[in-house]
N, CA, C and O atoms as CSV, one atom per row, in Angstrom:
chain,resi,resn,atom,element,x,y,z
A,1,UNK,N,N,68.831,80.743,103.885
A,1,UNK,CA,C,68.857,81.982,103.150
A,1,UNK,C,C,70.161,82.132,102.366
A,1,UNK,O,O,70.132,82.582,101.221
A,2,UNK,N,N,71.434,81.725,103.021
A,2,UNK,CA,C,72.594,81.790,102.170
A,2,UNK,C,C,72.676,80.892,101.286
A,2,UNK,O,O,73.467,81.057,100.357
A,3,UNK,N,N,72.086,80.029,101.344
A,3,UNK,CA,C,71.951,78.893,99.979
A,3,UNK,C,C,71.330,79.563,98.797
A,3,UNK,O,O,71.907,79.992,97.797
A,4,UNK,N,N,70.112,79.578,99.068
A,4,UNK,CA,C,69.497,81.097,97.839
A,4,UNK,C,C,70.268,81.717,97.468
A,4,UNK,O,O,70.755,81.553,96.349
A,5,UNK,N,N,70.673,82.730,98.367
A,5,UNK,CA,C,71.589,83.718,98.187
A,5,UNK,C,C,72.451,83.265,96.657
A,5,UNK,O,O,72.473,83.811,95.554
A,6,UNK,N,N,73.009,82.218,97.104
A,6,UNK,CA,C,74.169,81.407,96.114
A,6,UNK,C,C,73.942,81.117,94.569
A,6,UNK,O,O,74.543,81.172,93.496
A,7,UNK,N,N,72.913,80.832,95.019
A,7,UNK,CA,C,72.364,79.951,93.620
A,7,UNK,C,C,71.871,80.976,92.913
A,7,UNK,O,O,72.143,81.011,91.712
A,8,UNK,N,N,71.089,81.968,93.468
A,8,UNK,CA,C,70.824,83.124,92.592
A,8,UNK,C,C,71.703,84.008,92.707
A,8,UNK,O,O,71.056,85.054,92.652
A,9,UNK,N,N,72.989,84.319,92.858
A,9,UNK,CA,C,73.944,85.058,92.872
A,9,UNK,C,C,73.970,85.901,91.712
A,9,UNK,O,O,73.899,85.453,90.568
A,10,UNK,N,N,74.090,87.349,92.049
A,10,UNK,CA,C,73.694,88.253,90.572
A,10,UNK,C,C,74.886,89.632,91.072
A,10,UNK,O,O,74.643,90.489,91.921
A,11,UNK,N,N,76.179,89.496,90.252
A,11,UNK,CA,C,76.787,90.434,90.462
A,11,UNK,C,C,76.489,92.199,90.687
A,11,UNK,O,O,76.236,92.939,89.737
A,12,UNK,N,N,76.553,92.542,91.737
A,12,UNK,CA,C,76.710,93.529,91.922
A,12,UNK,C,C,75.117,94.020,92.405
A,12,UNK,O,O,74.807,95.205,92.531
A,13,UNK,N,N,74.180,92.868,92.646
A,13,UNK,CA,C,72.970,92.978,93.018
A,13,UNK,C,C,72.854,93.232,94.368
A,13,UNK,O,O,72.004,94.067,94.678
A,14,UNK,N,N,73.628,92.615,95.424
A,14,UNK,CA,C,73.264,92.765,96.698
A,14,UNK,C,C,74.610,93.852,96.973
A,14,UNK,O,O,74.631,94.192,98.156
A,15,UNK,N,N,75.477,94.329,96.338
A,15,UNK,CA,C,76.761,95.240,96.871
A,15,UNK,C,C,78.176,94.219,96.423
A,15,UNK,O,O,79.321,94.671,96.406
A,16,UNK,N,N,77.814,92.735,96.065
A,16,UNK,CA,C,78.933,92.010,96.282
A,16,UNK,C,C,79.578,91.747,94.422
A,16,UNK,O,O,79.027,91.401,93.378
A,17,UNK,N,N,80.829,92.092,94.761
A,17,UNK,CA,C,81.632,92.456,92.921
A,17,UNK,C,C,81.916,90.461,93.017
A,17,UNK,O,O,81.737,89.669,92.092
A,18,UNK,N,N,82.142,90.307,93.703
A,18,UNK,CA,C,82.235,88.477,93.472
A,18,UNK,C,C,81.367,87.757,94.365
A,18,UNK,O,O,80.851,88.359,95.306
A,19,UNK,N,N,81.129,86.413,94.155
A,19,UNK,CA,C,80.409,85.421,95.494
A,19,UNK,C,C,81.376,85.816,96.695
A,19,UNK,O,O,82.600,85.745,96.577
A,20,UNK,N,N,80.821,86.183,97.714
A,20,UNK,CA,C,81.433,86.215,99.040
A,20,UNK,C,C,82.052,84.307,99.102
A,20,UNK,O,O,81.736,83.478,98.249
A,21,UNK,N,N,82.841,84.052,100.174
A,21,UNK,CA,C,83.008,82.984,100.654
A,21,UNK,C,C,82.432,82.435,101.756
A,21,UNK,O,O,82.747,83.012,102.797
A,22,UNK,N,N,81.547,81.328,101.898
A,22,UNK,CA,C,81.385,80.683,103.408
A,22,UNK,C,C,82.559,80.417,104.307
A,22,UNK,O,O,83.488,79.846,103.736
A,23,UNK,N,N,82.697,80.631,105.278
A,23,UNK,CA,C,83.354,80.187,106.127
A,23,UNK,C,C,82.606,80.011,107.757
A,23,UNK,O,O,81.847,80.810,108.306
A,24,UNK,N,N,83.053,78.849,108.216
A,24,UNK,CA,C,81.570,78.346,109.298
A,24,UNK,C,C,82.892,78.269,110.228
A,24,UNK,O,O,83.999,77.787,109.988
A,25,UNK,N,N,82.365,78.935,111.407
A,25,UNK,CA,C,83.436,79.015,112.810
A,25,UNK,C,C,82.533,78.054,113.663
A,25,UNK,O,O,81.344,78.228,113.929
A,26,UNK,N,N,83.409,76.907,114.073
A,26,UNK,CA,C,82.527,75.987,115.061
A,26,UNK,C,C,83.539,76.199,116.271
A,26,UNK,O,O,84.654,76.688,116.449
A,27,UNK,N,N,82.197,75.342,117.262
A,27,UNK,CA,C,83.265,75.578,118.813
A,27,UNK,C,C,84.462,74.647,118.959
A,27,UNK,O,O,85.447,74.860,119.665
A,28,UNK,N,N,84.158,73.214,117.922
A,28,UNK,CA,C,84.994,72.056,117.785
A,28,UNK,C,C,84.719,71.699,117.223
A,28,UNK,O,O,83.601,71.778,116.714
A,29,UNK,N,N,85.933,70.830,116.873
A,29,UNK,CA,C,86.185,69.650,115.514
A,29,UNK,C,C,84.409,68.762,115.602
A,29,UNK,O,O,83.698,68.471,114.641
A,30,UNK,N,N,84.192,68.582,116.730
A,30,UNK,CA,C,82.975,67.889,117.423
A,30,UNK,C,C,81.566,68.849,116.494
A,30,UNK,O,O,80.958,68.414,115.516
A,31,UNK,N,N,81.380,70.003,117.068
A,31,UNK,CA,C,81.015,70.738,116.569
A,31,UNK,C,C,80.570,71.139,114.639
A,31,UNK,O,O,79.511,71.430,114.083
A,32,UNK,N,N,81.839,70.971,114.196
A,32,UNK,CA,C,82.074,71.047,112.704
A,32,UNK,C,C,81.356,69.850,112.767
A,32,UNK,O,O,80.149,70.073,112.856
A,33,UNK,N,N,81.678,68.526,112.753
A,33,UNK,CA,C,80.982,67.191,112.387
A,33,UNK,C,C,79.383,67.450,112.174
A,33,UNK,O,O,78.882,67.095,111.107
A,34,UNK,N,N,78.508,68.120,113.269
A,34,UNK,CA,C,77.541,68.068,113.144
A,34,UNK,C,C,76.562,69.375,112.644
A,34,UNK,O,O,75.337,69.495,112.635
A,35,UNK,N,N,77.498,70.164,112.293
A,35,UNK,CA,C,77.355,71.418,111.313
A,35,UNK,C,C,76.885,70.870,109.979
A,35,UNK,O,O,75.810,70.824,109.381
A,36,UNK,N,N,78.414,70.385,109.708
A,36,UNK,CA,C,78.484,69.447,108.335
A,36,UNK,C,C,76.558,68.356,108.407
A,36,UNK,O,O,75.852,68.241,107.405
A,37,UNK,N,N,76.288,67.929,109.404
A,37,UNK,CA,C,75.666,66.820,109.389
A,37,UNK,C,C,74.170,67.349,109.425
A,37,UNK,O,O,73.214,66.588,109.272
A,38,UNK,N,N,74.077,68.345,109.581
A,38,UNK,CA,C,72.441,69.643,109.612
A,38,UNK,C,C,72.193,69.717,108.247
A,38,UNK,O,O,71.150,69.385,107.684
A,39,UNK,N,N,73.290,70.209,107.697
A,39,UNK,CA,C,73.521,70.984,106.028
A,39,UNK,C,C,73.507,69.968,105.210
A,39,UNK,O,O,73.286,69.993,104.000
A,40,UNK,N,N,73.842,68.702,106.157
A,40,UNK,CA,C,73.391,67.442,104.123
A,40,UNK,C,C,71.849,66.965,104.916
A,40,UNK,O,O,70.856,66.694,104.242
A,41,UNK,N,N,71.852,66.924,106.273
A,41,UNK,CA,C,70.497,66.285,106.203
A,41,UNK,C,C,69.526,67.442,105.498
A,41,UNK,O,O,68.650,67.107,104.700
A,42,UNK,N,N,69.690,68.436,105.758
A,42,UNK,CA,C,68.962,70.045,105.637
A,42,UNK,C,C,68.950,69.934,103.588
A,42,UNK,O,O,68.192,70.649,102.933
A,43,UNK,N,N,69.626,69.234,103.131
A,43,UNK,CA,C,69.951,69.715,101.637
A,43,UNK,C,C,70.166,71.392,101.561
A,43,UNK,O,O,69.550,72.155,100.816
A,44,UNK,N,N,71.329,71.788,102.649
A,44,UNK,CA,C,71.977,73.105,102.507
A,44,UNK,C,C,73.457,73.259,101.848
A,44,UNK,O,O,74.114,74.296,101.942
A,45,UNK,N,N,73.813,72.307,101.294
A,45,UNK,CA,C,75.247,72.500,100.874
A,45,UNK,C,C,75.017,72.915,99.757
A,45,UNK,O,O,74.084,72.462,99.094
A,46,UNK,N,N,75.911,73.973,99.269
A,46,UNK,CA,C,75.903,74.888,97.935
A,46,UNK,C,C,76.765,74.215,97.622
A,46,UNK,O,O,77.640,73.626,98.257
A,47,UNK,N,N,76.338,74.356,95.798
A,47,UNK,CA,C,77.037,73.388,94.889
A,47,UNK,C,C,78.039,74.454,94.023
A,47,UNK,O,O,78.684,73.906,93.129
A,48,UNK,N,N,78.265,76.108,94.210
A,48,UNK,CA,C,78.986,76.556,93.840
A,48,UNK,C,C,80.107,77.341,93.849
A,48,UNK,O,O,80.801,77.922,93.014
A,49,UNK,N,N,80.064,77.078,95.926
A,49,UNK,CA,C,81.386,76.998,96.232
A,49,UNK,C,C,81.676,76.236,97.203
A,49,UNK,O,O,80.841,75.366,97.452
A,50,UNK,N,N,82.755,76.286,97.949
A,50,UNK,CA,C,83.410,75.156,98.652
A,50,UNK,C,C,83.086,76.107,100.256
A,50,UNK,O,O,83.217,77.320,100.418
A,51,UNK,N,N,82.610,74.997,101.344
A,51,UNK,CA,C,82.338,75.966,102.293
A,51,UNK,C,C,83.585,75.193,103.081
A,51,UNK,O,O,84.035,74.111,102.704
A,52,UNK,N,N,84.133,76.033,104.398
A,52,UNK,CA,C,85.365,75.787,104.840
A,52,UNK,C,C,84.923,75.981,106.437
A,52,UNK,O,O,84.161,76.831,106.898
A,53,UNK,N,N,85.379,75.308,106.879
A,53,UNK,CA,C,84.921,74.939,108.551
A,53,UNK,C,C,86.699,75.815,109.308
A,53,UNK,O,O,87.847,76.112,108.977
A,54,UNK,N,N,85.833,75.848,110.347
A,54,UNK,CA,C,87.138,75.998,111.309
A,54,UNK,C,C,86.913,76.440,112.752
A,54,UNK,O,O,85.815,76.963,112.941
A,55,UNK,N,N,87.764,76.338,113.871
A,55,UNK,CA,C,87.182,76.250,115.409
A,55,UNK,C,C,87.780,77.922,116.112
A,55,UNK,O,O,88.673,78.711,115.801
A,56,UNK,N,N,86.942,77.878,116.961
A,56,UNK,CA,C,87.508,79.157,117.501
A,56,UNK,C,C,89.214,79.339,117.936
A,56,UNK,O,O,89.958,80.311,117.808
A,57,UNK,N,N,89.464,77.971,118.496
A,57,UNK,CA,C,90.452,77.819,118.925
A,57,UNK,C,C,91.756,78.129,117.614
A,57,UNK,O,O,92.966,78.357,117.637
A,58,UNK,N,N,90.697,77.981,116.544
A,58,UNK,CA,C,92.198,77.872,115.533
A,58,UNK,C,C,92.642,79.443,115.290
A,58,UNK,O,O,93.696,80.060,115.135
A,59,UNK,N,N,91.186,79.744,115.347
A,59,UNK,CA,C,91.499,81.334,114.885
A,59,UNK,C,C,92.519,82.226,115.668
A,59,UNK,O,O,93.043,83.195,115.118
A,60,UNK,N,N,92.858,81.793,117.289
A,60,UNK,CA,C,94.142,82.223,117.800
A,60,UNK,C,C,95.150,82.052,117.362
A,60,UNK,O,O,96.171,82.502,117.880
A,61,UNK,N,N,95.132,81.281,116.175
A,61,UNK,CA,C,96.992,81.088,116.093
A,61,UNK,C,C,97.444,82.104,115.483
A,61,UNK,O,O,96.598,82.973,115.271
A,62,UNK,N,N,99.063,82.424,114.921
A,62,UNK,CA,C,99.278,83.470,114.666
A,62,UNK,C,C,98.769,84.067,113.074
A,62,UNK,O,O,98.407,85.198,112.750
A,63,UNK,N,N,98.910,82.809,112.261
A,63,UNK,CA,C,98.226,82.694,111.122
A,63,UNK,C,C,97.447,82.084,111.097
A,63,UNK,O,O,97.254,81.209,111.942
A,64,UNK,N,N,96.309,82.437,109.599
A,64,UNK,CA,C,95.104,81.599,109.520
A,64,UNK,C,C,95.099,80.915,108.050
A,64,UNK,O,O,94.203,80.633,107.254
A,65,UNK,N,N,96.635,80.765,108.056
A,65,UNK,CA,C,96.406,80.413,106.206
A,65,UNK,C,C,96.094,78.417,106.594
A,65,UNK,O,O,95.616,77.729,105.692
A,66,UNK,N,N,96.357,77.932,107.634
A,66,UNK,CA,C,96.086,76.402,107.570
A,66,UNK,C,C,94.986,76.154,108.640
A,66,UNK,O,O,95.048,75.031,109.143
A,67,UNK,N,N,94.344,76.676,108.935
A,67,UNK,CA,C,93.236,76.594,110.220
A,67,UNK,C,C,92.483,76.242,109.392
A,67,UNK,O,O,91.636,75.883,110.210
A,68,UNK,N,N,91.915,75.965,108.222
A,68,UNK,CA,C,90.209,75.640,107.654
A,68,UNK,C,C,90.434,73.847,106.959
A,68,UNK,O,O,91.355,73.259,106.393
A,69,UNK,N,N,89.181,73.523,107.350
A,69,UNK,CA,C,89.424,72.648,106.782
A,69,UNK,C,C,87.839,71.854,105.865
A,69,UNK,O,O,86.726,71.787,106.386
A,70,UNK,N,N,88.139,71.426,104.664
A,70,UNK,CA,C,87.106,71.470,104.164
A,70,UNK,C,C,86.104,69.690,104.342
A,70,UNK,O,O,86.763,68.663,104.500
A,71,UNK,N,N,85.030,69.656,104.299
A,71,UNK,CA,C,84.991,68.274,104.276
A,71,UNK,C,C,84.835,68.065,102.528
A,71,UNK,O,O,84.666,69.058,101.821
A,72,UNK,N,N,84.920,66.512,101.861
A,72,UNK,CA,C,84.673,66.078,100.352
A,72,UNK,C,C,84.269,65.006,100.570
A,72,UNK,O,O,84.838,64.185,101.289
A,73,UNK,N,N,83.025,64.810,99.876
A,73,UNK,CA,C,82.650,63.826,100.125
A,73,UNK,C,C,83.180,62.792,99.092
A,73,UNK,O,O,83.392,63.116,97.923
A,74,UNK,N,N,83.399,61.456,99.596
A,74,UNK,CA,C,84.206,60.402,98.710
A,74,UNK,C,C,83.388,59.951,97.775
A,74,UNK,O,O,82.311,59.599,98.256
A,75,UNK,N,N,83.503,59.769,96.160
A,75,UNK,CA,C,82.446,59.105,95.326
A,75,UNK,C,C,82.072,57.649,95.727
A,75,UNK,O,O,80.914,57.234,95.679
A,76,UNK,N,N,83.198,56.863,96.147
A,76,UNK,CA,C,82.817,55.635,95.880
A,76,UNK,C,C,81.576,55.694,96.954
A,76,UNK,O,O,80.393,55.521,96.662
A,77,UNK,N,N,82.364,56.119,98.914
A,77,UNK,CA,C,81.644,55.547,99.527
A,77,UNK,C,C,80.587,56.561,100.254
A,77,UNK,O,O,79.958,56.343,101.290
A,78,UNK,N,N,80.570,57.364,99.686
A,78,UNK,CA,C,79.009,58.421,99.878
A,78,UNK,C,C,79.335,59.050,100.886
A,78,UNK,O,O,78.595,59.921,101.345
A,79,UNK,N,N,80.757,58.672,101.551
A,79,UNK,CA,C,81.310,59.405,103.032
A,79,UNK,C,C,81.843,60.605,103.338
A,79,UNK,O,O,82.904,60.586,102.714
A,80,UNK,N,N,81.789,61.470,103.813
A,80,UNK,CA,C,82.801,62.705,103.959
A,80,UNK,C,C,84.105,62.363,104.965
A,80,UNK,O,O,84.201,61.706,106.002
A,81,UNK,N,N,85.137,63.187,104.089
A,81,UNK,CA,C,86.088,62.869,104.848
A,81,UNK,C,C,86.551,64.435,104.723
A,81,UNK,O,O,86.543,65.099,103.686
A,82,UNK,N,N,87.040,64.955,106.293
A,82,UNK,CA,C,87.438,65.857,106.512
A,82,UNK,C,C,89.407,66.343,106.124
A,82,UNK,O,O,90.348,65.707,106.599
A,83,UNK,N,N,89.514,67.209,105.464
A,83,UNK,CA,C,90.918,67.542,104.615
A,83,UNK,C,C,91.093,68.998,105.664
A,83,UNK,O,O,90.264,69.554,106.385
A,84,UNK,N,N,92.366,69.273,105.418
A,84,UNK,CA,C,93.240,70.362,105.967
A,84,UNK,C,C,93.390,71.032,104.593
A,84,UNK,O,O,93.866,70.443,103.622
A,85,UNK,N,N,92.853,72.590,104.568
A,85,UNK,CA,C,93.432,73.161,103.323
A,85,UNK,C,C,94.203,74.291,103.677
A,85,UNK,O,O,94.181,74.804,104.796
A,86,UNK,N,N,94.743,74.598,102.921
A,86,UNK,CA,C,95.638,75.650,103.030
A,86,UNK,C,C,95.181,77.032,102.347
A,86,UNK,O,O,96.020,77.407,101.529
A,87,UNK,N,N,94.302,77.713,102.441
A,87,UNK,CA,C,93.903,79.053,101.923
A,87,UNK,C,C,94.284,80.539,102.146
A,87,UNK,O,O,94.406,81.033,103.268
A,88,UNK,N,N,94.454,81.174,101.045
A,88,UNK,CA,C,94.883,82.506,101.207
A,88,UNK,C,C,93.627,83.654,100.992
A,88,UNK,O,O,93.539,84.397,100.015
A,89,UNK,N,N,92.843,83.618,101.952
A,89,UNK,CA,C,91.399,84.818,101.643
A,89,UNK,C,C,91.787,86.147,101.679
A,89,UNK,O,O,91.174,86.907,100.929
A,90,UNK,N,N,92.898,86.724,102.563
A,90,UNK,CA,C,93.086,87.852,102.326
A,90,UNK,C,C,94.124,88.145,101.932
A,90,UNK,O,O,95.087,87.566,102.434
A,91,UNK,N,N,94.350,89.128,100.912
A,91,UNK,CA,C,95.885,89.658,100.173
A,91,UNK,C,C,96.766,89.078,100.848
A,91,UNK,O,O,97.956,89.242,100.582
């Protein structure tokens, strides 16, 4: 349903003034892997924004600006490789 959601995204149609952001809370890094691995077998990955993983455990720390991390998949070798990003979602 949030894939739809995406693709037909129509400002100010559902209440939302921009695309909301995905963000997927897994129980573990373990966890994320096979999140990630539902959503490409599933053909659920949205192509118009970047979805951002992260574990419960991270969300304790004191900040959350380096807890997410995104996967990209590599051109050459069709692989995902999981990155550390650094994001600022709230003010």
């Amino acid at each position: 349903m949030f894939k739809d959601f995406l693709e037909n995204f129509v400002q100010f149609d559902s209440g939302y003034e921009i695309m909301p952001q995905l963000i997927l809370v897994c129980e573990d890094e373990k966890h994320m892997v096979e999140t990630l691995k539902q959503m490409v077998a599933n053909n659920l990955m949205p192509e118009k924004i970047k979805i951002y993983f992260t574990t419960d455990l991270k969300q304790n720390s004191s900040t959350l600006d380096k807890s997410f991390i995104e996967f990209v998949k590599d051109k050459e070798t069709g692989k995902f490789k999981a990155n550390n990003v650094e994001i600022k979602l709230l003010g």
